[in-house]
N, CA, C and O atoms as a Tinker XYZ file with bonds, in Angstrom:
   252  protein
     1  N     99.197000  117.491000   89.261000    73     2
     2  CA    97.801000  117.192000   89.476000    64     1     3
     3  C     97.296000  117.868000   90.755000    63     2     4     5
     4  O     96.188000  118.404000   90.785000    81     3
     5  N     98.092000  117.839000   91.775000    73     3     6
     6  CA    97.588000  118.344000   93.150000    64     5     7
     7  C     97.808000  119.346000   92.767000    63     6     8     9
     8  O     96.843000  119.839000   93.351000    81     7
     9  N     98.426000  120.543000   92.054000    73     7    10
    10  CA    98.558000  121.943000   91.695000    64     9    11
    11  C     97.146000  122.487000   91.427000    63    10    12    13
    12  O     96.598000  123.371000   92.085000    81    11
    13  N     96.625000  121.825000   90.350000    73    11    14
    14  CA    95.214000  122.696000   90.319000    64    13    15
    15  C     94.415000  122.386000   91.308000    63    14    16    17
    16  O     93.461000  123.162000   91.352000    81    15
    17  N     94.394000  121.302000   92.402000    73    15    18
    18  CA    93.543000  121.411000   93.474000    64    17    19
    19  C     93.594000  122.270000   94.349000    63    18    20    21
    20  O     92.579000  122.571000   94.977000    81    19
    21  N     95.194000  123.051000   94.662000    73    19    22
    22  CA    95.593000  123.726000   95.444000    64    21    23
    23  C     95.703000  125.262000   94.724000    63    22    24    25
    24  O     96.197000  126.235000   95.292000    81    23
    25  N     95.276000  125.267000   93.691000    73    23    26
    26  CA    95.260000  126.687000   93.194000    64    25    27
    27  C     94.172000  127.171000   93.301000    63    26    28    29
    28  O     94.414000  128.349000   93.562000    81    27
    29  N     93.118000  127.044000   93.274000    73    27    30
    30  CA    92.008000  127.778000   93.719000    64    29    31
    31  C     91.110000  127.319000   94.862000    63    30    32    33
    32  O     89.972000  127.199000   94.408000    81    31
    33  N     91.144000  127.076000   95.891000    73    31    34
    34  CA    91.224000  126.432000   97.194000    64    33    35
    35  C     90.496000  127.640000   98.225000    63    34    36    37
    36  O     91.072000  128.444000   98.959000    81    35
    37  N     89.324000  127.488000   98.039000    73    35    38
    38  CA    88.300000  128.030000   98.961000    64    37    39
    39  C     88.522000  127.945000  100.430000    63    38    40    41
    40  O     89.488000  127.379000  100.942000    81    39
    41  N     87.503000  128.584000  101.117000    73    39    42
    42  CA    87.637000  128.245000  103.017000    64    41    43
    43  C     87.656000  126.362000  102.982000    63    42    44    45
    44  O     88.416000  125.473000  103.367000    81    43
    45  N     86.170000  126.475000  102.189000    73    43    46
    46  CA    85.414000  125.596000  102.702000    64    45    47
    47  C     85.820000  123.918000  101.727000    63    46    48    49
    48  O     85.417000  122.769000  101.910000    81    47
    49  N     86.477000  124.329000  101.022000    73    47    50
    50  CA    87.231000  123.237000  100.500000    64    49    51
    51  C     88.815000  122.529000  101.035000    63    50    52    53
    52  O     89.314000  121.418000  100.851000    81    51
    53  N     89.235000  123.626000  101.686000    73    51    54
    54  CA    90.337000  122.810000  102.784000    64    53    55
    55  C     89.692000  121.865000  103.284000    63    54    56    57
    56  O     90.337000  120.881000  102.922000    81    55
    57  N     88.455000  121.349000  104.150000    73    55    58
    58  CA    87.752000  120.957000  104.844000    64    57    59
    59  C     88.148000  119.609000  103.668000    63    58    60    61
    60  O     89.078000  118.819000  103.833000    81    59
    61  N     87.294000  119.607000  102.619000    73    59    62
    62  CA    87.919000  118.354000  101.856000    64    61    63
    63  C     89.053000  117.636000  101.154000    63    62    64    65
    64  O     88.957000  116.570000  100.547000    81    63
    65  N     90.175000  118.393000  101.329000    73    63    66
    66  CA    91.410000  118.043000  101.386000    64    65    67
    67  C     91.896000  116.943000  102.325000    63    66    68    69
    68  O     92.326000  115.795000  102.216000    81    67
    69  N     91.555000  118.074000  103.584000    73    67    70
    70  CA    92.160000  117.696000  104.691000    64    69    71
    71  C     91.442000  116.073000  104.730000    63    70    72    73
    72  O     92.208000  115.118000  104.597000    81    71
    73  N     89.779000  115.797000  104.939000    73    71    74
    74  CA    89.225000  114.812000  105.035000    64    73    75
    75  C     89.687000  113.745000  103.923000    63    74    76    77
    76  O     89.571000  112.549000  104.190000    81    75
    77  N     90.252000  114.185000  102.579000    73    75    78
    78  CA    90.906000  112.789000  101.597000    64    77    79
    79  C     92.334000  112.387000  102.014000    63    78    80    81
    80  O     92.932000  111.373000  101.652000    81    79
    81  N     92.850000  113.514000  102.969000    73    79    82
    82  CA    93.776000  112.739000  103.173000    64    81    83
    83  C     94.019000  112.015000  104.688000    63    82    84    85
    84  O     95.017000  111.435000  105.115000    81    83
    85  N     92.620000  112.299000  105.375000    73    83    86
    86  CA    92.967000  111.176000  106.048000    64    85    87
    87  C     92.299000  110.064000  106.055000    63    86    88    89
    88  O     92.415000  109.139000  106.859000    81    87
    89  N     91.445000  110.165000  104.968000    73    87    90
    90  CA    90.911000  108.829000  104.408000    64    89    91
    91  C     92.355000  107.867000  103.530000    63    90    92    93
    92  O     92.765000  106.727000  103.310000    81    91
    93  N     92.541000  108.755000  103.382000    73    91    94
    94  CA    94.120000  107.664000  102.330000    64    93    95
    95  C     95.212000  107.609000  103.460000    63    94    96    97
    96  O     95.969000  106.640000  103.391000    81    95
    97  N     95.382000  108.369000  104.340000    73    95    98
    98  CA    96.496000  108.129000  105.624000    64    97    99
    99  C     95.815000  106.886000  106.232000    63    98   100   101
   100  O     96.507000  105.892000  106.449000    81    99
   101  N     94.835000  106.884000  106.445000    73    99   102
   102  CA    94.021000  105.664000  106.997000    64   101   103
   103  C     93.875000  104.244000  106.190000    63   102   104   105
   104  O     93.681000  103.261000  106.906000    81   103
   105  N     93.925000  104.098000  105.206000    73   103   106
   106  CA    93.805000  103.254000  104.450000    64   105   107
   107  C     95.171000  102.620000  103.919000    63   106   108   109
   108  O     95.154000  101.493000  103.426000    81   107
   109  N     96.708000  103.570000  104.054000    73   107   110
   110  CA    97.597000  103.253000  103.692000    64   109   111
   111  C     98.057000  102.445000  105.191000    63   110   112   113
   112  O     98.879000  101.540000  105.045000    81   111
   113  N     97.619000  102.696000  106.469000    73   111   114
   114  CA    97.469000  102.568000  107.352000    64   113   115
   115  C     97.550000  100.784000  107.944000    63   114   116   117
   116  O     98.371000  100.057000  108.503000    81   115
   117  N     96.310000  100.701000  107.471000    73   115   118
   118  CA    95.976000   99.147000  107.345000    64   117   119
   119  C     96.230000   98.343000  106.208000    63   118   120   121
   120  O     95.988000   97.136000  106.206000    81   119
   121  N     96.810000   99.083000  105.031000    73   119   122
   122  CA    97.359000   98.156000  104.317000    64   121   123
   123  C     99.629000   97.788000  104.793000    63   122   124   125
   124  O    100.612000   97.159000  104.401000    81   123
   125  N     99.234000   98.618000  105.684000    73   123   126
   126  CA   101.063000   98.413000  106.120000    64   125   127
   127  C    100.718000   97.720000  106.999000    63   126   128   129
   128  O    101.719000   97.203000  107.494000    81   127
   129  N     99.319000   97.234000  107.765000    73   127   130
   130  CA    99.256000   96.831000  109.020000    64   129   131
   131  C     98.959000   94.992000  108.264000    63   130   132   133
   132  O     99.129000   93.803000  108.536000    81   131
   133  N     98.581000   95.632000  107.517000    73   131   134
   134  CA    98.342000   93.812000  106.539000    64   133   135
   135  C     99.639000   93.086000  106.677000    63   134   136   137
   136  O     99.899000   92.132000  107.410000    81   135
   137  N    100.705000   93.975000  105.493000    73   135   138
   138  CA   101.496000   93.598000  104.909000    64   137   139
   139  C    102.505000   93.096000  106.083000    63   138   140   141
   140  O    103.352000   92.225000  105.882000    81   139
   141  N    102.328000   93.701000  107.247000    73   139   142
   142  CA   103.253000   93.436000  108.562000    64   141   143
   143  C    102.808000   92.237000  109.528000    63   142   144   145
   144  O    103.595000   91.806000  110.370000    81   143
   145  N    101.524000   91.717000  109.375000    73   143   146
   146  CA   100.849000   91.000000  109.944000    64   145   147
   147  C    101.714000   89.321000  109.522000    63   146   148   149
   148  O    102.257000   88.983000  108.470000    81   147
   149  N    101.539000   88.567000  110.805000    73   147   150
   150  CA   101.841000   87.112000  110.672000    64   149   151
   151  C    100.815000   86.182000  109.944000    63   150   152   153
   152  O     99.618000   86.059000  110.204000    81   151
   153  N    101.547000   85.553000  108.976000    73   151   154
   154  CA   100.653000   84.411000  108.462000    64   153   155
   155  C     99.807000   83.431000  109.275000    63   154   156   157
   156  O     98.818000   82.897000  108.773000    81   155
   157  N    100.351000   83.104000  111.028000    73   155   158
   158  CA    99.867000   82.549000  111.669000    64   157   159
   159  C     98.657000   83.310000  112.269000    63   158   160   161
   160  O     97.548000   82.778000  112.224000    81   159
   161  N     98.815000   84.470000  112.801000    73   159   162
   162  CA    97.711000   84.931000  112.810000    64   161   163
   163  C     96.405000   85.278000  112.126000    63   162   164   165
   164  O     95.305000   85.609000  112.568000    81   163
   165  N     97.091000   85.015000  110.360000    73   163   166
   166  CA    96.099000   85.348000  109.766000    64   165   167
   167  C     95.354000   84.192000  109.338000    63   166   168   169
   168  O     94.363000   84.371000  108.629000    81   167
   169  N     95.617000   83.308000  109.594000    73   167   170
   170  CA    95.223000   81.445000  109.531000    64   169   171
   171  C     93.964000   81.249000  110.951000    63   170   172   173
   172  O     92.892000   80.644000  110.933000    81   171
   173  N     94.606000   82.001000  112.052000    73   171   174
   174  CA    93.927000   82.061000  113.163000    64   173   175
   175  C     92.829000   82.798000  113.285000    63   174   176   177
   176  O     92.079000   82.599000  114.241000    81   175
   177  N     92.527000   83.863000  112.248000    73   175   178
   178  CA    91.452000   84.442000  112.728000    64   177   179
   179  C     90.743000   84.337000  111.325000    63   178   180   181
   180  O     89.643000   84.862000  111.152000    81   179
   181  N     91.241000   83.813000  110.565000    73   179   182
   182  CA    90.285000   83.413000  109.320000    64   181   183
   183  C     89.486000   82.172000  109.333000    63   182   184   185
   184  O     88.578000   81.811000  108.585000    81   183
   185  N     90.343000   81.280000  110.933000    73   183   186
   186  CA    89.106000   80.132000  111.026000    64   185   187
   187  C     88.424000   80.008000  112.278000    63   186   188   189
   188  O     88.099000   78.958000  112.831000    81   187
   189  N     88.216000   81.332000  112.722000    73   187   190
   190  CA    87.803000   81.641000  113.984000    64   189   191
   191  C     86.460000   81.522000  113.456000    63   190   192   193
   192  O     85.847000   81.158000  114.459000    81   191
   193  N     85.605000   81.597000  112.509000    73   191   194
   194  CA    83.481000   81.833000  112.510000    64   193   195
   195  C     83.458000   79.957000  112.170000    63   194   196   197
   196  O     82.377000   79.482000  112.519000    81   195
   197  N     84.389000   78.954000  111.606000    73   195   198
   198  CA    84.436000   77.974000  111.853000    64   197   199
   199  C     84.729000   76.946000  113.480000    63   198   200   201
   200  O     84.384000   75.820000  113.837000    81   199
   201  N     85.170000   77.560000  113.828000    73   199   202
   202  CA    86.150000   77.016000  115.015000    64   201   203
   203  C     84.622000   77.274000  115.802000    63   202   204   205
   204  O     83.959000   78.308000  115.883000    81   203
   205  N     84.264000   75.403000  116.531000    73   203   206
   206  CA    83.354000   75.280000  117.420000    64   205   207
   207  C     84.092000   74.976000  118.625000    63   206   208   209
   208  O     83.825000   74.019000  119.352000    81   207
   209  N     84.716000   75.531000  118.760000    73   207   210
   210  CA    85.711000   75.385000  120.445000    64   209   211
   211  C     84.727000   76.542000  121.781000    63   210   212   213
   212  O     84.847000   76.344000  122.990000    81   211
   213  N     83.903000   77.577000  121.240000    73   211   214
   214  CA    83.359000   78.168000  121.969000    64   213   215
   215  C     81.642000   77.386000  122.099000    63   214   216   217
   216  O     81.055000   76.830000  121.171000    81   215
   217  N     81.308000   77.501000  123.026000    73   215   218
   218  CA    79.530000   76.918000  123.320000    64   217   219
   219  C     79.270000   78.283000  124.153000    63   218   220   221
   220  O     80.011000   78.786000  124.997000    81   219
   221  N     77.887000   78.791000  123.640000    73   219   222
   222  CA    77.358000   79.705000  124.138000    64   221   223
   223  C     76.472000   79.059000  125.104000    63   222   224   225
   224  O     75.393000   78.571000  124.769000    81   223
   225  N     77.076000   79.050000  126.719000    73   223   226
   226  CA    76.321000   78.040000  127.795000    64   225   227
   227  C     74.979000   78.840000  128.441000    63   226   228   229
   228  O     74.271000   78.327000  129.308000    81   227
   229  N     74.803000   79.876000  128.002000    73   227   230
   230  CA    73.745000   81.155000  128.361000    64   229   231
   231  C     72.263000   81.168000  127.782000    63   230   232   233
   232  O     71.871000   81.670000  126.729000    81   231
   233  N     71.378000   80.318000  128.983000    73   231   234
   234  CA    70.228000   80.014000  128.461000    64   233   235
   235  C     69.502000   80.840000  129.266000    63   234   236   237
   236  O     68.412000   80.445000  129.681000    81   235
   237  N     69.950000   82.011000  129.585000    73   235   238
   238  CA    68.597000   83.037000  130.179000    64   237   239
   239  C     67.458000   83.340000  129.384000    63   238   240   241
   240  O     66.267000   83.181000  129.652000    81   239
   241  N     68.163000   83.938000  128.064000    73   239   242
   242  CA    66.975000   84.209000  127.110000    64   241   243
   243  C     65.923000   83.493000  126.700000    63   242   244   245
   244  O     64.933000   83.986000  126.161000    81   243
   245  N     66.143000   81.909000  127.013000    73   243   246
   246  CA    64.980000   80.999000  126.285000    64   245   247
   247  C     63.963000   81.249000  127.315000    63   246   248   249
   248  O     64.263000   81.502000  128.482000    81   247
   249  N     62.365000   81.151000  126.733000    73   247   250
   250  CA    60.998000   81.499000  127.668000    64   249   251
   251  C     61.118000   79.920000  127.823000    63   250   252
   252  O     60.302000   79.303000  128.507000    81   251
């Protein structure tokens, strides 16, 4: 399959090679970064937009 992409392969089409593969180097990237990740951490930051432990004490903005 990659044979006929690489058989007729212009200047200006390296340019999009190069860019799919570091869209998929990138993406394989964070899925190893998933798969390596702690369950505790991922408990921890999935109830972090719940978690009222922070108070925003910053009343400059109110007129």
């Amino acid at each position: 399959m990659f044979k006929q992409f690489t058989q007729n392969i212009a200047d200006n089409q390296v340019y999009l090679l190069v860019s799919l593969g570091i869209f998929l180097a990138f993406f394989i990237v964070v899925f190893i970064m998933l798969l390596r990740s702690r369950k505790e951490h991922n408990d921890y930051m999935s109830g972090m937009p719940l978690n009222d432990s922070f108070v925003n004490t910053d009343t400059s903005f109110h007129s």
